[in-house]
LUMPA-462003 format. One record per residue: residue number from 1; chain; x, y, z of N, C-alpha, C in turn. Coordinates in steps of 0.1 Angstrom, whole numbers, m for minus. Layout:
residues N
[bati NUM, 'A', [X, Y, Z], [X, Y, Z], [X, Y, Z]]
...
***
This chain:
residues 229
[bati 1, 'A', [199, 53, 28], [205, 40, 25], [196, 33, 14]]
[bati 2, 'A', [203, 26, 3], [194, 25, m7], [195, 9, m4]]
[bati 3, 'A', [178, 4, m9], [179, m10, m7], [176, m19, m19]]
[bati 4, 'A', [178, m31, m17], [177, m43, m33], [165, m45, m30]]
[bati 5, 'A', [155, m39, m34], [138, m45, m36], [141, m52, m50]]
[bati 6, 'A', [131, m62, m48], [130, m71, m58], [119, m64, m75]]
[bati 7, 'A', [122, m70, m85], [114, m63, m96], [108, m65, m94]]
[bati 8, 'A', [94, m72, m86], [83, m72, m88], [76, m59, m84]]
[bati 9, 'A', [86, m53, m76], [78, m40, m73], [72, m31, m80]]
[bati 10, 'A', [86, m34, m94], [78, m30, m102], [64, m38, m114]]
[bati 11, 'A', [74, m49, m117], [61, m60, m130], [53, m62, m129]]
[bati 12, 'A', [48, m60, m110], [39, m68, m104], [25, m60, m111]]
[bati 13, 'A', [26, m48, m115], [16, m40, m121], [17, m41, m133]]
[bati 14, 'A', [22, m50, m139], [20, m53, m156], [12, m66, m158]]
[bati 15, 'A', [8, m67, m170], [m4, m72, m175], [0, m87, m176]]
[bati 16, 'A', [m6, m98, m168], [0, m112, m167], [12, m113, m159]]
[bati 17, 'A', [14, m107, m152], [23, m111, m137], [15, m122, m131]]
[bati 18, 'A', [28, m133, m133], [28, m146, m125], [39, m148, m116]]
[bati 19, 'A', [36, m155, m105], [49, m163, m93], [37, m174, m96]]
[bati 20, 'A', [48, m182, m86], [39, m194, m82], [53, m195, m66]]
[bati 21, 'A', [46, m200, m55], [54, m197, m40], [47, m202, m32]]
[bati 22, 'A', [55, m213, m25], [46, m220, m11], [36, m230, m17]]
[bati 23, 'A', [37, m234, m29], [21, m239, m31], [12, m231, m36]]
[bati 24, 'A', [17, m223, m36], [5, m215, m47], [9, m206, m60]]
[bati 25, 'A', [m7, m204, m68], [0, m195, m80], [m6, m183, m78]]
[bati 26, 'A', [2, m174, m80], [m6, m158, m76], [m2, m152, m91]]
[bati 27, 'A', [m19, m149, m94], [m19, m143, m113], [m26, m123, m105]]
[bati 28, 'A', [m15, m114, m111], [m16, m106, m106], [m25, m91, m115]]
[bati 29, 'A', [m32, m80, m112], [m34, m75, m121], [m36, m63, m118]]
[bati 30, 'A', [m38, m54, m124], [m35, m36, m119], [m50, m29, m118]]
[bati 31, 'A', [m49, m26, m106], [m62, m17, m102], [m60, 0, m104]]
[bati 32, 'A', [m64, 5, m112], [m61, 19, m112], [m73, 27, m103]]
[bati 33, 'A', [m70, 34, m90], [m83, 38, m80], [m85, 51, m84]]
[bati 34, 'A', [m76, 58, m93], [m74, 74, m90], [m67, 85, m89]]
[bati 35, 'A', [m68, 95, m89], [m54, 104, m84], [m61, 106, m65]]
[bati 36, 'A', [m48, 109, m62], [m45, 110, m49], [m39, 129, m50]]
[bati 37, 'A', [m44, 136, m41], [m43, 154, m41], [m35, 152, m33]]
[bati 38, 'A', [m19, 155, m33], [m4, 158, m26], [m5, 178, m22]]
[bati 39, 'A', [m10, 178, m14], [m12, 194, m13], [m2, 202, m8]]
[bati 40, 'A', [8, 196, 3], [21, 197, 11], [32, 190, 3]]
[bati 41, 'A', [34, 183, m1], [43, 173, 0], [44, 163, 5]]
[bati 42, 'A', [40, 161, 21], [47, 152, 34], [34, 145, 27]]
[bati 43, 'A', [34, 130, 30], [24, 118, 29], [28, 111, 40]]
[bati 44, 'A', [13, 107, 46], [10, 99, 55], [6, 84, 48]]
[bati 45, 'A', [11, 71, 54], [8, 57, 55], [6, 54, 63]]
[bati 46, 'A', [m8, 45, 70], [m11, 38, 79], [m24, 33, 77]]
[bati 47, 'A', [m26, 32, 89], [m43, 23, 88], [m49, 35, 95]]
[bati 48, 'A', [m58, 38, 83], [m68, 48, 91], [m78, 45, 92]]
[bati 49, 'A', [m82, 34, 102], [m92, 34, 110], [m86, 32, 127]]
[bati 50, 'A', [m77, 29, 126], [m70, 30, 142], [m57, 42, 139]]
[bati 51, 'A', [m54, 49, 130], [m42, 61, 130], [m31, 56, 141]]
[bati 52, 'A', [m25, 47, 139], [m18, 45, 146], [m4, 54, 142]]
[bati 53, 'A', [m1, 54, 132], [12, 66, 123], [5, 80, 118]]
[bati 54, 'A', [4, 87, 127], [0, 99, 119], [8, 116, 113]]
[bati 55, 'A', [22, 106, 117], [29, 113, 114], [40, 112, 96]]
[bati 56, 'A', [39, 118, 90], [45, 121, 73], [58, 117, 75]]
[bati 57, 'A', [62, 110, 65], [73, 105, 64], [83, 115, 60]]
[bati 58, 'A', [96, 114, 63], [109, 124, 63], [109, 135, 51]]
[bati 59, 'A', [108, 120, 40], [103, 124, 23], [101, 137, 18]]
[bati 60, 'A', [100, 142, 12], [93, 155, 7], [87, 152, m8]]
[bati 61, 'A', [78, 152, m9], [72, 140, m22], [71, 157, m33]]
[bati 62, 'A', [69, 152, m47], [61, 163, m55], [45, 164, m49]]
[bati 63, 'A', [43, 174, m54], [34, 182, m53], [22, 180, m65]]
[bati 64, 'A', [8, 181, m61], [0, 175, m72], [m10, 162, m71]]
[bati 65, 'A', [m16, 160, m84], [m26, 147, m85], [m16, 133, m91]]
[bati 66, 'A', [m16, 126, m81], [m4, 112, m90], [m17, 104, m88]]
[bati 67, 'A', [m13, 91, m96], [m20, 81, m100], [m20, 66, m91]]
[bati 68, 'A', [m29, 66, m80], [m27, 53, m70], [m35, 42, m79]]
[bati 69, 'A', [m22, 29, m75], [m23, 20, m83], [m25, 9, m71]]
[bati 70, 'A', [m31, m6, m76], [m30, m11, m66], [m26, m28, m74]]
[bati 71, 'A', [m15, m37, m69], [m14, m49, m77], [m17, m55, m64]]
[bati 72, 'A', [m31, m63, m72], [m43, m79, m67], [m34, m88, m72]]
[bati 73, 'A', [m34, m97, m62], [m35, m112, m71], [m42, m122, m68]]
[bati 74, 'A', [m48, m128, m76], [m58, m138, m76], [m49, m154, m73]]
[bati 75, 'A', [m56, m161, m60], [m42, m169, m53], [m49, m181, m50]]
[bati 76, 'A', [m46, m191, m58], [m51, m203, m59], [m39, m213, m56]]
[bati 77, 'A', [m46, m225, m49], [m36, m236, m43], [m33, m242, m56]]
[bati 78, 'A', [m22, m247, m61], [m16, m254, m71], [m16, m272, m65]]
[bati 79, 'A', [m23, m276, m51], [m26, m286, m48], [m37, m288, m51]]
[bati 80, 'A', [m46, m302, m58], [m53, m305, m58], [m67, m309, m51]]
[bati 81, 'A', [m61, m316, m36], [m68, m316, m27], [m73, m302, m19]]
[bati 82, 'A', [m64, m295, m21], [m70, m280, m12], [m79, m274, m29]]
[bati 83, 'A', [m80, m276, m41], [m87, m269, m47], [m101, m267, m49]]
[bati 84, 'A', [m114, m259, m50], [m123, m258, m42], [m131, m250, m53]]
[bati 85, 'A', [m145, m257, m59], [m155, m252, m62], [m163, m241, m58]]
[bati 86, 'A', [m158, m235, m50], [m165, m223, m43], [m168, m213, m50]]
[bati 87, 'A', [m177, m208, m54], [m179, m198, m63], [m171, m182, m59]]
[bati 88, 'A', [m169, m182, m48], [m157, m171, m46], [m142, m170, m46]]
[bati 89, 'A', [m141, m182, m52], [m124, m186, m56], [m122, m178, m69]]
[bati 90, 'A', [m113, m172, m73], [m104, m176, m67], [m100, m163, m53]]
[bati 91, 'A', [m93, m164, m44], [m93, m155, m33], [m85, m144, m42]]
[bati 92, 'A', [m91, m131, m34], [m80, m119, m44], [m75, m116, m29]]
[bati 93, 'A', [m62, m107, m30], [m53, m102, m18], [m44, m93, m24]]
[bati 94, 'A', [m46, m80, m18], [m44, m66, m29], [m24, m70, m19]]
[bati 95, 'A', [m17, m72, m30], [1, m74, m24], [4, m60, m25]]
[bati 96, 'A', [3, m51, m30], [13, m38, m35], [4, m27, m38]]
[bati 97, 'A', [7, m12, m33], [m2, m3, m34], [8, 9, m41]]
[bati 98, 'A', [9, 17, m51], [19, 25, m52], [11, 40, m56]]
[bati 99, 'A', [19, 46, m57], [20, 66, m63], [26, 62, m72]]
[bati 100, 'A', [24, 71, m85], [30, 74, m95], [31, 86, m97]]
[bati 101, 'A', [44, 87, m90], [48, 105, m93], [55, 109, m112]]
[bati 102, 'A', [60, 95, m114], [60, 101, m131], [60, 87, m137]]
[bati 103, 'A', [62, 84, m147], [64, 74, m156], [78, 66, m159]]
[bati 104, 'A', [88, 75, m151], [99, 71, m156], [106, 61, m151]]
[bati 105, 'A', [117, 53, m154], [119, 41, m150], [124, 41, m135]]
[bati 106, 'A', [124, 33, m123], [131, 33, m113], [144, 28, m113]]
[bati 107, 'A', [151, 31, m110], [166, 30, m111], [174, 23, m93]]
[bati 108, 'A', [168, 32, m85], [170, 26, m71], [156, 32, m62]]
[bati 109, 'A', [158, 21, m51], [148, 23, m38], [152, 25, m24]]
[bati 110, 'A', [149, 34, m17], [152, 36, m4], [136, 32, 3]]
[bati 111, 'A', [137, 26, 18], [129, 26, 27], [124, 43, 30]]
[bati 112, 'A', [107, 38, 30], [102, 58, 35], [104, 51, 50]]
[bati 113, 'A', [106, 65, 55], [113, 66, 71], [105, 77, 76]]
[bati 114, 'A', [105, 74, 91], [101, 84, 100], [111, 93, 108]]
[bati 115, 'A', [111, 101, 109], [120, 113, 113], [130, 103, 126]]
[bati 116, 'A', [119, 98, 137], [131, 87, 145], [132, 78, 139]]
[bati 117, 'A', [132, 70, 132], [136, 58, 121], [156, 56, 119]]
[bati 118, 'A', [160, 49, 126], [177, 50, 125], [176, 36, 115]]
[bati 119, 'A', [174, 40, 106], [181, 21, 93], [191, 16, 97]]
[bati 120, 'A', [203, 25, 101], [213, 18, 108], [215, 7, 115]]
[bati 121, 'A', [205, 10, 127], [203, m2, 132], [192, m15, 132]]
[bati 122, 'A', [189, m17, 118], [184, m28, 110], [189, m38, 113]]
[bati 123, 'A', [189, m50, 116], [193, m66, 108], [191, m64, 95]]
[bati 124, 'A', [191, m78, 93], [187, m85, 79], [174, m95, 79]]
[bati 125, 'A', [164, m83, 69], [149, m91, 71], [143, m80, 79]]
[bati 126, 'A', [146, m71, 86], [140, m62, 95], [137, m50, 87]]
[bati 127, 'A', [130, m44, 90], [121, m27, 82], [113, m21, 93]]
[bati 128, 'A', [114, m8, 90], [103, 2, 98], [90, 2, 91]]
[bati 129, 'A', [82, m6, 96], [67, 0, 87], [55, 4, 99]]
[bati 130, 'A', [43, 7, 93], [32, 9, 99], [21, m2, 106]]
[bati 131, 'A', [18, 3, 113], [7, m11, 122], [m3, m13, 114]]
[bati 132, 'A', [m7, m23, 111], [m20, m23, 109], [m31, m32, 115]]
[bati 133, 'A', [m38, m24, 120], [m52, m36, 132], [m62, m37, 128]]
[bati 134, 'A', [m68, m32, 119], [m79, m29, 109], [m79, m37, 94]]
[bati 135, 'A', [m70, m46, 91], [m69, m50, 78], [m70, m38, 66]]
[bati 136, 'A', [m65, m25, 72], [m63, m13, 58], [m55, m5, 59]]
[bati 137, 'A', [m45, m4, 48], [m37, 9, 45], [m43, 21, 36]]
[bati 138, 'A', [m31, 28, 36], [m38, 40, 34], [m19, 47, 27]]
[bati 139, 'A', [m28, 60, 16], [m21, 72, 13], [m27, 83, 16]]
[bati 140, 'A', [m22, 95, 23], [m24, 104, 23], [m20, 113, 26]]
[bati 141, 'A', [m22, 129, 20], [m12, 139, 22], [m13, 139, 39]]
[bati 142, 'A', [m3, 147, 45], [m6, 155, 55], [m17, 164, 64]]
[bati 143, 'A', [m23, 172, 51], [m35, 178, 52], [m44, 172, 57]]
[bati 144, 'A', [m49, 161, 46], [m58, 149, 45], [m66, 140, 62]]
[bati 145, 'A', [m50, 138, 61], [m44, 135, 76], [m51, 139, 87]]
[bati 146, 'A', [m48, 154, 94], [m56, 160, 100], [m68, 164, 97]]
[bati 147, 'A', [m77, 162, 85], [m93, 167, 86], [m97, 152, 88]]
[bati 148, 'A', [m92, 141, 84], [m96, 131, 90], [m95, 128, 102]]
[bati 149, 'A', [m83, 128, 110], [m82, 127, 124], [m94, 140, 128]]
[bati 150, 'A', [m92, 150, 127], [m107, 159, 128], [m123, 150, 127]]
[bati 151, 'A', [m124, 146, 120], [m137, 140, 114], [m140, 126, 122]]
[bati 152, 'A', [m128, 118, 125], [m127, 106, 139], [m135, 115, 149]]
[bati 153, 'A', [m122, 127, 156], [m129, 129, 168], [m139, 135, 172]]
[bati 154, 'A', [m150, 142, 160], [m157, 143, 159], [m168, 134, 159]]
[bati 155, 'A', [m171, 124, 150], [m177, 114, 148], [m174, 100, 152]]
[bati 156, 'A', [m177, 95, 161], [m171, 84, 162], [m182, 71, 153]]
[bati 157, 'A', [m187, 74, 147], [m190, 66, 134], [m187, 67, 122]]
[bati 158, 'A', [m182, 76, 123], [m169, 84, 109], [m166, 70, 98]]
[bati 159, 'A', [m159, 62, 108], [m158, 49, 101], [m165, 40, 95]]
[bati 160, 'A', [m181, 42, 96], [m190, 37, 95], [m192, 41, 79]]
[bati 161, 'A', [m191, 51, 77], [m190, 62, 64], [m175, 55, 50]]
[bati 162, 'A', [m168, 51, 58], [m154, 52, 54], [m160, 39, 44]]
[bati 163, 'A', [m162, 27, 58], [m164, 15, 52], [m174, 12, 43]]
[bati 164, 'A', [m184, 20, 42], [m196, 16, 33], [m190, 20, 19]]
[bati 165, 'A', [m182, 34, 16], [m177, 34, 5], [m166, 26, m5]]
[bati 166, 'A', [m156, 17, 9], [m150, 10, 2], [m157, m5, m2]]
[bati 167, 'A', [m169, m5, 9], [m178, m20, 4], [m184, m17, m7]]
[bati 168, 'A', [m180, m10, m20], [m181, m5, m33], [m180, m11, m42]]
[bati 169, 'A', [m165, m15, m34], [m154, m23, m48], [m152, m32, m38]]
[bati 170, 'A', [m159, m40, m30], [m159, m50, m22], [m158, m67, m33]]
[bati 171, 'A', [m144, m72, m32], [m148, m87, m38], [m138, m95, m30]]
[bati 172, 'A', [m142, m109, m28], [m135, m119, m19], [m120, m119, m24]]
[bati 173, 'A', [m112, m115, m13], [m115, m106, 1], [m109, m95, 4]]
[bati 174, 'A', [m110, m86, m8], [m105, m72, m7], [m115, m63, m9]]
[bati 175, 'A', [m110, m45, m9], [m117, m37, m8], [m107, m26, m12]]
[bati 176, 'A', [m114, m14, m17], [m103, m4, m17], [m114, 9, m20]]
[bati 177, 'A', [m109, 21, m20], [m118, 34, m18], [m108, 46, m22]]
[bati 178, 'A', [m113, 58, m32], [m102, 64, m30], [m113, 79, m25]]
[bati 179, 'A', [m112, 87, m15], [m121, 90, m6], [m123, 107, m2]]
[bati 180, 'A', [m134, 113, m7], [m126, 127, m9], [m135, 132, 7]]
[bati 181, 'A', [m122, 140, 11], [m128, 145, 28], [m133, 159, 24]]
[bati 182, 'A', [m124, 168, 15], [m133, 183, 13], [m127, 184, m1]]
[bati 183, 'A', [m132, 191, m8], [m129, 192, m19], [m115, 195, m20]]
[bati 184, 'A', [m105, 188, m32], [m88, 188, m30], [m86, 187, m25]]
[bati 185, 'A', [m89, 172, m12], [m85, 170, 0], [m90, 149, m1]]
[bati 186, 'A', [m84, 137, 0], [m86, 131, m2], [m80, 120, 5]]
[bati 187, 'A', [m81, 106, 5], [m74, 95, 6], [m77, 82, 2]]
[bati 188, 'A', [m64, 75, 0], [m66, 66, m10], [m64, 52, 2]]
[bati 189, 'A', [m80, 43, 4], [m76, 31, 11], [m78, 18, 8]]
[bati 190, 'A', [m71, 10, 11], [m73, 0, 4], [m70, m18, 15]]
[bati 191, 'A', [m72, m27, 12], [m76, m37, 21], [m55, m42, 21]]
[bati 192, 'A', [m48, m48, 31], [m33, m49, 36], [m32, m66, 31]]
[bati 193, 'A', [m30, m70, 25], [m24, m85, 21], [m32, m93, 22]]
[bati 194, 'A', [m29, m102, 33], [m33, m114, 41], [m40, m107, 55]]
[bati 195, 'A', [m41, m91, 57], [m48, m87, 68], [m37, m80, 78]]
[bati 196, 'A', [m40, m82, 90], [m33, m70, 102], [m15, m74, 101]]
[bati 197, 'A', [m9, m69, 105], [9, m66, 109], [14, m53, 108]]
[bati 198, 'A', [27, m59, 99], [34, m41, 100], [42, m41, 86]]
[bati 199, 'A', [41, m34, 76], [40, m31, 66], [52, m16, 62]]
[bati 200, 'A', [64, m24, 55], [69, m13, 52], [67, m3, 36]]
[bati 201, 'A', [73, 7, 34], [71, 11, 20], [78, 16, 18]]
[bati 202, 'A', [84, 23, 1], [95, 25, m4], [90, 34, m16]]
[bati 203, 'A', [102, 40, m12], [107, 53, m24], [115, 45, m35]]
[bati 204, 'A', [108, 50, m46], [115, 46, m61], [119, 60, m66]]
[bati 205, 'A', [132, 54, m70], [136, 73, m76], [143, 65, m93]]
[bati 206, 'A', [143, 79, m105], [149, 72, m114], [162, 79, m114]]
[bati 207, 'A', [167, 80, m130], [181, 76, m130], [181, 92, m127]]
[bati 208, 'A', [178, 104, m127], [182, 118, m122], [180, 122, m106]]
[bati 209, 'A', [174, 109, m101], [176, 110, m84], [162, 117, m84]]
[bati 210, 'A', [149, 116, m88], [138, 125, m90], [129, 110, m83]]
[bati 211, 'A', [124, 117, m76], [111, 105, m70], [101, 102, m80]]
[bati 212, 'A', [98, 91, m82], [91, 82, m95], [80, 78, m89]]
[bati 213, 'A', [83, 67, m74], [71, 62, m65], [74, 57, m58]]
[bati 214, 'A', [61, 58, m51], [62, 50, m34], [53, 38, m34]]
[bati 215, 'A', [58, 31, m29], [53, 12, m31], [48, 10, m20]]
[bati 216, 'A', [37, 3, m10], [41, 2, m1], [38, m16, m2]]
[bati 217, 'A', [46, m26, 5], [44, m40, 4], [39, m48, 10]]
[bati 218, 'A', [26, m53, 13], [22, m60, 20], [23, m80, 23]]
[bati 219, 'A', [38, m80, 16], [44, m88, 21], [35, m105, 15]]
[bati 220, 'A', [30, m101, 6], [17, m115, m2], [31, m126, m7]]
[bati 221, 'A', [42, m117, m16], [49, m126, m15], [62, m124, m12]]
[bati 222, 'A', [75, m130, m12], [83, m135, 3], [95, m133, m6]]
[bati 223, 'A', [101, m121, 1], [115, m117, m12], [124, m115, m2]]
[bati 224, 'A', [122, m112, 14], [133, m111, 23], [129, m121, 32]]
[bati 225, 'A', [127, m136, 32], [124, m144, 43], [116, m143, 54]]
[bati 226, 'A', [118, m142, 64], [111, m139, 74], [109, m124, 79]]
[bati 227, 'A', [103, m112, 78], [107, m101, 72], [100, m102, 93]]
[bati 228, 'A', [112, m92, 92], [107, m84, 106], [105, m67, 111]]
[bati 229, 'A', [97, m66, 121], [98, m54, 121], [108, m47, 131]]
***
């Protein structure tokens, strides 16, 4: 089922992306973390420090090193009384995380799904996404997947490891890491919006029906209302 995502999904990673929404102005700008190693195909999304989805979406992605991108935006009240000398203003909040499987333009988007995932029975506003209880998402192959869930139940300070590397690129109040587990083996994590929920993501294909990218949205700004899961 193909869905109307809004263009920001795509602009939002071009150079001077503005909204202004709710009271505020969000000035947005593109983080490039890295390639991401696709060694199967299948990719995993979730939060991996609680793995709550450890299962690969339906998808069958290309194969290879794609380019994870991540669109921040810098989100300041457009009220005066809430505006604030704080030397860590203005607040950043990473809204959109994507793969770039090619360059070419997106044409349509479908929701990534999970093998039980029925769209069918959707409302309006409603999506299948991933938990998040950790304030982080994540890409990663399948592979990846398993030597990390390995490396959890092995170490139960594992995470301890995880977070020191993304406190790297630590600035008020995001974070992001892109994280190699064994050589050609990797994952790309990064801090979820405004923090914990449930987070859906989407397949961009262009005009030959070829997968271009996967978005995932952390919902910073407000294109289906009250968005449910």
């Amino acid at each position: 089922m193909k869905h109307n995502c809004p263009a920001f999904f795509e602009t939002a990673f071009d150079e001077g992306y503005t909204i202004e929404q709710d009271g505020y102005l969000y000035r947005l700008f593109r983080q490039d973390m890295g390639e991401l190693q696709v060694n199967t195909g299948k990719i995993v999304a979730n939060d991996p420090f609680v793995m709550f989805e450890t299962e690969p979406f339906v998808e069958v992605f290309p194969k290879g090193s794609f380019s994870v991108q991540l669109a921040i935006a810098q989100v300041q009240s457009l009220s005066k009384d809430e505006q604030s000398d704080d030397p860590l203003e203005p607040d950043e909040r990473i809204a959109l995380a994507r793969i770039v499987f090619s360059d070419k333009p997106v044409v349509s988007w479908k929701m990534a799904v999970w093998p039980e995932s029925d769209v069918s029975q959707l409302g309006e506003g409603e999506f299948f996404g991933y938990g998040v209880d950790a304030g982080t998402g994540s890409f990663m192959d399948a592979e990846a997947c398993t030597l990390l869930e390995r490396e959890m139940e092995k170490d139960e300070m594992f995470y301890e490891t995880l977070t020191k590397k993304m406190d790297q690129t630590y600035k008020h109040t995001r974070s992001w890491g892109l994280i190699d587990l064994v050589d050609g083996c990797n994952v790309a994590m990064f801090s979820t919006g405004w923090g914990d929920g449930s987070y859906a993501s989407y397949i961009g294909y262009d005009a030959e029906g070829q997968i271009a990218r996967l978005v995932t949205d952390f919902y910073l700004l407000d294109w289906m209302g009250s968005a449910k899961e």
